[in-house]
C-alpha positions as CSV (number, residue, x, y, z in Angstrom):
1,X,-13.9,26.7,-21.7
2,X,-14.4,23.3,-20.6
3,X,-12.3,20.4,-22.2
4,X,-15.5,18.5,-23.4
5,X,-16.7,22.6,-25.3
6,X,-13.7,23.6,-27.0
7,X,-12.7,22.3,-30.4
8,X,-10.2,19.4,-30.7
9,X,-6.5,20.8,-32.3
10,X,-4.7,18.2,-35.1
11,X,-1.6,18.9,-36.0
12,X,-0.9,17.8,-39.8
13,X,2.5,17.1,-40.6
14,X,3.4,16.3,-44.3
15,X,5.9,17.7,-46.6
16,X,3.7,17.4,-49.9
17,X,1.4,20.3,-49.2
18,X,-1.3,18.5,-51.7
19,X,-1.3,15.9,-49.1
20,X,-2.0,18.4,-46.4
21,X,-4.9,20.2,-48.0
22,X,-6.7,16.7,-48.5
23,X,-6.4,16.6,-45.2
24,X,-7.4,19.8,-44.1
25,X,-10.2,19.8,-46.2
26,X,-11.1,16.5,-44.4
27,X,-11.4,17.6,-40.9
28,X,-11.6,21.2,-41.1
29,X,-15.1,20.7,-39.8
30,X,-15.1,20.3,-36.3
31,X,-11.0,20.9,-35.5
32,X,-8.5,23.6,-34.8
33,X,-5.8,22.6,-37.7
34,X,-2.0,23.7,-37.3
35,X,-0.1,22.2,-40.4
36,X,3.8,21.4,-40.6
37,X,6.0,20.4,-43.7
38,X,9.1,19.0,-41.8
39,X,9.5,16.9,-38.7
40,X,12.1,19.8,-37.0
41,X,8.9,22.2,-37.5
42,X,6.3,19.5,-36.2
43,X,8.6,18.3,-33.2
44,X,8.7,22.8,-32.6
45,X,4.9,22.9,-33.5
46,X,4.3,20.3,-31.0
47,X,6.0,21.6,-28.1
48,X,4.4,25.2,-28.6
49,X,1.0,23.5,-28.5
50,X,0.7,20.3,-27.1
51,X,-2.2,19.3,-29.3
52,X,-4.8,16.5,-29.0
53,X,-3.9,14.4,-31.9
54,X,-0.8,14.3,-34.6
55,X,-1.3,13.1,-38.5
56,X,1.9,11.9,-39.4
57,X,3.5,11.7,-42.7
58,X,6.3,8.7,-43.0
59,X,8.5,9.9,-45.8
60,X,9.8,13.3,-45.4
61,X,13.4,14.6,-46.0
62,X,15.9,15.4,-43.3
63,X,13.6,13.3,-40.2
64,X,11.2,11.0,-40.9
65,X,8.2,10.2,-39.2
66,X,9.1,7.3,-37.3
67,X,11.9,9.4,-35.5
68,X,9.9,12.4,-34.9
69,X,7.8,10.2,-33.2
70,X,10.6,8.0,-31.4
71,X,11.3,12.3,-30.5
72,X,7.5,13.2,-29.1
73,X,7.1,9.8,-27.0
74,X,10.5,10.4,-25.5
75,X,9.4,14.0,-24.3
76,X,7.3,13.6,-21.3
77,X,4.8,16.3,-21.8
78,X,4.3,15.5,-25.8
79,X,4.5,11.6,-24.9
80,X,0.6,11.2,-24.6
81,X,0.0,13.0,-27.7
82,X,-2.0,10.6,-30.3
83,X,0.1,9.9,-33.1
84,X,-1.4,8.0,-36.5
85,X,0.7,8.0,-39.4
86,X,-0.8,8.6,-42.7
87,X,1.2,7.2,-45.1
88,X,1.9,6.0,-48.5
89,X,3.9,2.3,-47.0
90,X,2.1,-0.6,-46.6
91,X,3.5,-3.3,-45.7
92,X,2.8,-4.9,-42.6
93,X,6.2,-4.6,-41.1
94,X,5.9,-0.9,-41.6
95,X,3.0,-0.7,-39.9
96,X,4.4,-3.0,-37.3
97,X,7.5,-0.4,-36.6
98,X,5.0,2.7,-36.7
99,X,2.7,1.0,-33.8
100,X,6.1,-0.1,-32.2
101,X,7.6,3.2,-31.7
102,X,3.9,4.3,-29.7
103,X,1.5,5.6,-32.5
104,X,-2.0,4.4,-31.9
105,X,-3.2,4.0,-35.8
106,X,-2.1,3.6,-39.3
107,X,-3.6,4.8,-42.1
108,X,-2.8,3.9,-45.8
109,X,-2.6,6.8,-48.5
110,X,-5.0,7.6,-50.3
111,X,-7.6,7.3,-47.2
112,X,-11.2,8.6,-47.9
113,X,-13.0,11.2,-45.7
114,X,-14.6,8.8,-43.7
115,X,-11.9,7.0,-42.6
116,X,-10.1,9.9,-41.4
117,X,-12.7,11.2,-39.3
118,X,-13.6,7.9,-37.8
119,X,-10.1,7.4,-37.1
120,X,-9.4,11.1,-35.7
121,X,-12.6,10.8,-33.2
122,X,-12.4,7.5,-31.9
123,X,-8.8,8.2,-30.7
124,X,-9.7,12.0,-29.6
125,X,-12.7,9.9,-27.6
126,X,-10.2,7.5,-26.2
127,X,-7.7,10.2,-25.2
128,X,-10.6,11.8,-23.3
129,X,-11.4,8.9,-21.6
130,X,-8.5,8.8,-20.3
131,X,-7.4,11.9,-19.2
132,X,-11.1,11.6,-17.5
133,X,-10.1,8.5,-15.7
134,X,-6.9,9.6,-14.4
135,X,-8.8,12.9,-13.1
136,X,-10.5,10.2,-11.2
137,X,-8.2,8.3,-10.2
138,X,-6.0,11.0,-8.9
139,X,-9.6,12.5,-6.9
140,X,-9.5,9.0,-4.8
141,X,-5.9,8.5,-4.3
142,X,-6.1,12.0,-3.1
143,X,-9.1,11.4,-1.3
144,X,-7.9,7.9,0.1
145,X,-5.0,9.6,1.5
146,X,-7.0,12.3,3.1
147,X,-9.2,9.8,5.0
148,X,-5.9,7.9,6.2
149,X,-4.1,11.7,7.6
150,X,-7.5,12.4,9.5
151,X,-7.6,8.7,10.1
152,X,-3.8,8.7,11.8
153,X,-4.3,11.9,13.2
154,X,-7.3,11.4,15.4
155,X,-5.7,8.0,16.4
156,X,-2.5,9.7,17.9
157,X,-4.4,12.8,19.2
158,X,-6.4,10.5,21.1
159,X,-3.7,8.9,23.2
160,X,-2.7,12.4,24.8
161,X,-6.6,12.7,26.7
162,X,-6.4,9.0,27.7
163,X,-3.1,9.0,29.0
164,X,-4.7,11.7,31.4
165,X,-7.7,9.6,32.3
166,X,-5.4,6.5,33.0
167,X,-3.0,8.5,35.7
168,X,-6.1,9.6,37.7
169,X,-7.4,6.1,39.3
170,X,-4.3,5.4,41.0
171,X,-4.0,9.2,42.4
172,X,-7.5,8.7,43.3
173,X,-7.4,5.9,45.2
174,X,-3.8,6.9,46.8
175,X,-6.0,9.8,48.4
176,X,-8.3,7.2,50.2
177,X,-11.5,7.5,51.8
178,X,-13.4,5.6,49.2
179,X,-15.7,2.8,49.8
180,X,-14.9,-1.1,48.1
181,X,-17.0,-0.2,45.3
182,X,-16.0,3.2,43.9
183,X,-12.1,1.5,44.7
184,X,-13.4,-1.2,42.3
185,X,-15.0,1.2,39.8
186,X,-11.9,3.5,39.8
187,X,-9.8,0.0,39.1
188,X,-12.2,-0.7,36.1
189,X,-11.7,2.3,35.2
190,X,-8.1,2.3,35.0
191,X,-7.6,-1.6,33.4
192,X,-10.1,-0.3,30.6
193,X,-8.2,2.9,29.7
194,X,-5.1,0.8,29.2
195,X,-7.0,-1.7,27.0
196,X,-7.9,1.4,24.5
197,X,-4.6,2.6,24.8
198,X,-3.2,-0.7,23.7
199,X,-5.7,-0.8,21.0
200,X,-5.1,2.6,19.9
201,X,-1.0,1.7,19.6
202,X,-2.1,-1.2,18.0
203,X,-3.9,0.0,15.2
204,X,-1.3,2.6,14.8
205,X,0.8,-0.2,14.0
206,X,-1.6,-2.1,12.0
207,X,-1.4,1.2,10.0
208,X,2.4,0.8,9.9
209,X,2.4,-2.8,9.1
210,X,-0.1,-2.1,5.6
211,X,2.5,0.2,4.5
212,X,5.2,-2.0,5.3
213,X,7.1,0.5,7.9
214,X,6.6,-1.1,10.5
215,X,10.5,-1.4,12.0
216,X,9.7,-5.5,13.9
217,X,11.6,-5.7,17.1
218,X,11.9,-9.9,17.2
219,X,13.3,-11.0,20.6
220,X,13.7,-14.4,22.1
221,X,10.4,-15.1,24.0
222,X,8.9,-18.2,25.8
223,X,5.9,-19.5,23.4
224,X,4.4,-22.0,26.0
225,X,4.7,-19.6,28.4
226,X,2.4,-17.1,26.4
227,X,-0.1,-19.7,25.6
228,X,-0.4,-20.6,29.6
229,X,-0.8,-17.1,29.9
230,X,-3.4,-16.2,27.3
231,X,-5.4,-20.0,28.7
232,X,-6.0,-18.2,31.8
233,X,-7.3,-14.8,30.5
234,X,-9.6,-17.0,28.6
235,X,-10.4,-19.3,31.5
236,X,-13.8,-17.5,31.9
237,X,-15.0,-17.6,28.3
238,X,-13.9,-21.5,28.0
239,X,-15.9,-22.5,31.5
240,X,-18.3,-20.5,30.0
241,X,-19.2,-23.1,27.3
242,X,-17.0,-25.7,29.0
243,X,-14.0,-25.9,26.6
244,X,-10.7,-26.6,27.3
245,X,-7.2,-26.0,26.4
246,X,-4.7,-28.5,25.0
247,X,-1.6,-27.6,24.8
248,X,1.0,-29.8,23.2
249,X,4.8,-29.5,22.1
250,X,5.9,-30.9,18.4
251,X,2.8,-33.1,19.3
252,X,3.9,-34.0,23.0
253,X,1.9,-32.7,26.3
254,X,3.4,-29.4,28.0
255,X,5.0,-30.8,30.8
256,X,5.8,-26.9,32.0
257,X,9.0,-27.8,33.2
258,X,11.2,-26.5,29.2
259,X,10.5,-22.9,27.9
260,X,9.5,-23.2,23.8
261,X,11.8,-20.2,22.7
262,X,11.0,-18.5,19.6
263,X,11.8,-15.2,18.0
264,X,9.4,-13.2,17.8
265,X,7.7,-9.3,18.7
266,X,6.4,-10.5,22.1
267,X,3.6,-8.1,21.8
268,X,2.9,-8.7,17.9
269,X,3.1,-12.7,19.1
270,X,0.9,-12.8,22.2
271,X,-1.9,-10.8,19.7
272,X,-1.7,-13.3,17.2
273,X,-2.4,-16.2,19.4
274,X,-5.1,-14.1,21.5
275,X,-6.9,-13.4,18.2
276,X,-6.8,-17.2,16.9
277,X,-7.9,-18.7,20.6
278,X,-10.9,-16.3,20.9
279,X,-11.6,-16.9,17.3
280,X,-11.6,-20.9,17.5
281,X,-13.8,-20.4,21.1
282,X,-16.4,-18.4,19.3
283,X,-16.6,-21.6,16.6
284,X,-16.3,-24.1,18.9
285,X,-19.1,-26.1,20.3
286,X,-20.0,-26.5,23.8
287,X,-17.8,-29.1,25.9
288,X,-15.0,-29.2,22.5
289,X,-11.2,-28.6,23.1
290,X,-9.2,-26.2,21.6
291,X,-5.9,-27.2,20.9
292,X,-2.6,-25.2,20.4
293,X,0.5,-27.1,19.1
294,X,4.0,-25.3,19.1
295,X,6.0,-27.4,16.1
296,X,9.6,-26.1,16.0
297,X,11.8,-25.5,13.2
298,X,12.6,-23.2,10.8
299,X,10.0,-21.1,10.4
300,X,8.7,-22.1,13.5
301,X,4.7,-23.5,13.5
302,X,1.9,-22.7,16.0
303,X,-1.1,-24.8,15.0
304,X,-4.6,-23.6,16.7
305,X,-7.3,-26.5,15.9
306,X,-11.1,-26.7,16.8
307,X,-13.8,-28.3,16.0
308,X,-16.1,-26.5,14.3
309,X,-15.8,-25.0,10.4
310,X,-15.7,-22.0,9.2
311,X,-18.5,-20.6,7.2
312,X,-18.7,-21.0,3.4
313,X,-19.1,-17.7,2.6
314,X,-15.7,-16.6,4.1
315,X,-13.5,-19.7,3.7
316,X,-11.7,-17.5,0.8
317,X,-11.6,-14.4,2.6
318,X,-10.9,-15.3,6.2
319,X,-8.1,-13.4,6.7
320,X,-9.4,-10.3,4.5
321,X,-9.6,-7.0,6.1
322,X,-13.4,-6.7,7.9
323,X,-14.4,-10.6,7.1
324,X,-17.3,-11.8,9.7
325,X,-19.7,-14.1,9.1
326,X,-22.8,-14.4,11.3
327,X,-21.0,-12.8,14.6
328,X,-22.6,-10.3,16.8
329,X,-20.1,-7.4,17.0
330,X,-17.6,-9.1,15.1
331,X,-15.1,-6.5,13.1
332,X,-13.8,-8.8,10.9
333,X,-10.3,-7.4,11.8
334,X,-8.7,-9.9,14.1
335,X,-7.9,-12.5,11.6
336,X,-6.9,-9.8,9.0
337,X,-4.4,-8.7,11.5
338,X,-3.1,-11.8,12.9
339,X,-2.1,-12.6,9.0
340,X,-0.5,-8.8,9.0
341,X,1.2,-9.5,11.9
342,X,2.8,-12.9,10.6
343,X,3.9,-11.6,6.9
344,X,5.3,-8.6,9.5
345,X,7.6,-11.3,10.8
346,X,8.2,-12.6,7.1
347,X,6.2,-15.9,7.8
348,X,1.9,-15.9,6.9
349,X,-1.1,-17.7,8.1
350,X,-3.0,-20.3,6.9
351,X,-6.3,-21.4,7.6
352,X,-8.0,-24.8,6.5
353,X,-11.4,-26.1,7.2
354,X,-13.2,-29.4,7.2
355,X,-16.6,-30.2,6.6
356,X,-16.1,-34.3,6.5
357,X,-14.0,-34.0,9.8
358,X,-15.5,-31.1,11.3
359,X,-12.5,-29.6,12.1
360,X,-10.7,-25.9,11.5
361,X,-7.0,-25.1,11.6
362,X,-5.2,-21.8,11.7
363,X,-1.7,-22.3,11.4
364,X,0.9,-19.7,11.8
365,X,4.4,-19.9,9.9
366,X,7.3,-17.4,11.8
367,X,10.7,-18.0,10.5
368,X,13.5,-18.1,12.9
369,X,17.1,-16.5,13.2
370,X,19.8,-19.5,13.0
371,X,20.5,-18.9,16.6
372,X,17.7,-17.6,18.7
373,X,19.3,-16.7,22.6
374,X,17.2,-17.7,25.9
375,X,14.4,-15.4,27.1
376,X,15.2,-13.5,30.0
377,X,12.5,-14.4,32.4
378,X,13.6,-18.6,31.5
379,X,17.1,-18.3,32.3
């Protein structure tokens, strides 16, 4: 029988049994009654039968109500049994130590019918409810974590077949006999499988990172070098619309010729940055710098500013997870990871937006060991 058909049970619990068939003959319509006349038999009662709601007498010999009901709501499986006592005390701080101690209602001796039956239903309602809403609840978080296994799964399965497609260019091509083209195609070929595969381990960590396992693995790495770097990957989108890169040093022009050492996952870093420069060229007008300013300290700062602002209808979601605002294949997951990526490394990133200067600024905040030691590659 379903919860919704079967009749509601009500324990009674009173030691006057006058006081029990007033009761009884209150809500005998509609209910499955059980009836106790001590708090040991109503706290045995109880357990036996887990029932949907308990009417509680106060003043009985031996226990009273308020401790068999300190008793039920310290037993985990009669804790979210309704409890109202029915009582002859009225004063407020007696109703205040009954609500205290976890009963949802009070009701003051003598009570009519109507009362009682209002009171009974509207807490066997609520009771309901929420048993129906945890159901629920439990149905997504179930459900949620069924998407993210097959979600995980399929992401790791999938690095097995590319790994195979990625080792076959170079065999390929170490057999010979292939004209410039087909070499070139074969190349493609290979430089695009190791993009996925760097995107698949990526969002593997991105997966990490939300649940806050991600283990970071900070080394001392050459900022300035990995702007340089990432100016030049992006050389062909900024000619494109004929932008340019600035990049300065707590302010000053890169001379080159000093490494900017911070410590940081070199990977984890070089995405962030990536993410904010191709974000600021996409809103940047044609023939507008894009500046990149590497402020040291304690956390360490690197500033990305363009011109250009940021839509109005994102500004307080920017670095939500799938925010995009008028771009064409745009995931809306490149500034939701870049600010992942920086509370990964215990710092965040900010983002503010001008319309009277016409200017946007991402800043990113990575704090720094006391100490950090010299990059390899700049000793």
């Amino acid at each position: 029988m379903s919860d919704e058909a079967r009749r509601p049970s009500v324990l009674i619990v009173d030691d006057v049994p006058a006081n029990i068939r007033v009761l009884v003959d209150f809500l005998r319509e509609g209910h499955d009654l059980h009836v106790a006349t001590s708090g040991a038999d109503a706290l045995e009662l109880a357990a036996r039968l887990v029932p949907d709601i308990i009417l509680l007498d106060v003043v009985m010999p031996d226990m009273d109500g308020y401790e068999v009901c300190r008793r039920l709501k310290a037993d985990a499986a009669l804790a979210c049994i309704p409890v109202i006592f029915v009582t002859a005390r009225f004063a407020p701080e007696d109703e205040a130590l009954g609500l205290s101690l976890g009963a949802v209602d009070y009701i003051v001796k003598p009570a009519s019918r109507a009362v009682v039956r209002a009171r009974v239903k509207n807490h066997l309602e609520l009771r309901r409810a929420r048993e129906s809403l945890a159901r629920q609840n439990a149905a997504l978080t179930e459900a949620a974590k069924l998407r993210e296994d097959v979600d995980h799964i399929m992401r790791h399965d999938l690095k097995a077949p590319l790994t195979g497609i990625i080792g076959l260019p170079p065999v390929i091509l170490e057999e010979g006999g292939l004209s410039d083209q087909q070499a070139l195609f074969l190349k493609l070929i290979e430089e695009n499988g190791f993009k996925m595969l760097s995107m698949i381990n990526l969002s593997l960590d991105l997966f990490k990172m939300e649940r806050g396992t991600y283990v970071l693995r900070a080394e001392p790495v050459d900022a300035a070098a990995v702007a340089r770097r990432l100016f030049v990957e992006l050389a062909a989108l900024a000619v494109y619309r004929r932008n340019a890169f600035v990049l300065t040093v707590d302010g000053r022009p890169d001379t080159g010729a000093e490494p900017v050492v911070i410590c940081v996952e070199k990977l984890l870093f070089y995405t962030m940055l990536a993410n904010c420069l191709r974000n600021a060229l996409e809103a940047s007008p044609d023939d507008a710098a894009v500046a990149v300013d590497l402020r040291s300290g304690n956390p360490a700062l690197v500033v990305v500013a363009n011109h250009g602002v940021v839509p109005p209808d994102i500004r307080s979601r920017f670095f939500g997870k799938f925010a995009t605002s008028g771009k064409r294949g745009g995931t809306g997951l490149g500034a939701y990871s870049t600010r992942l990526m920086a509370e990964t490394h215990g710092g965040f990133a900010r983002m503010e937006t001008s319309d009277e200067t016409g200017m946007t600024t991402v800043t990113l905040a990575l704090p720094q060991p006391e100490t950090p030691e010299m990059p390899e590659t700049t000793r």
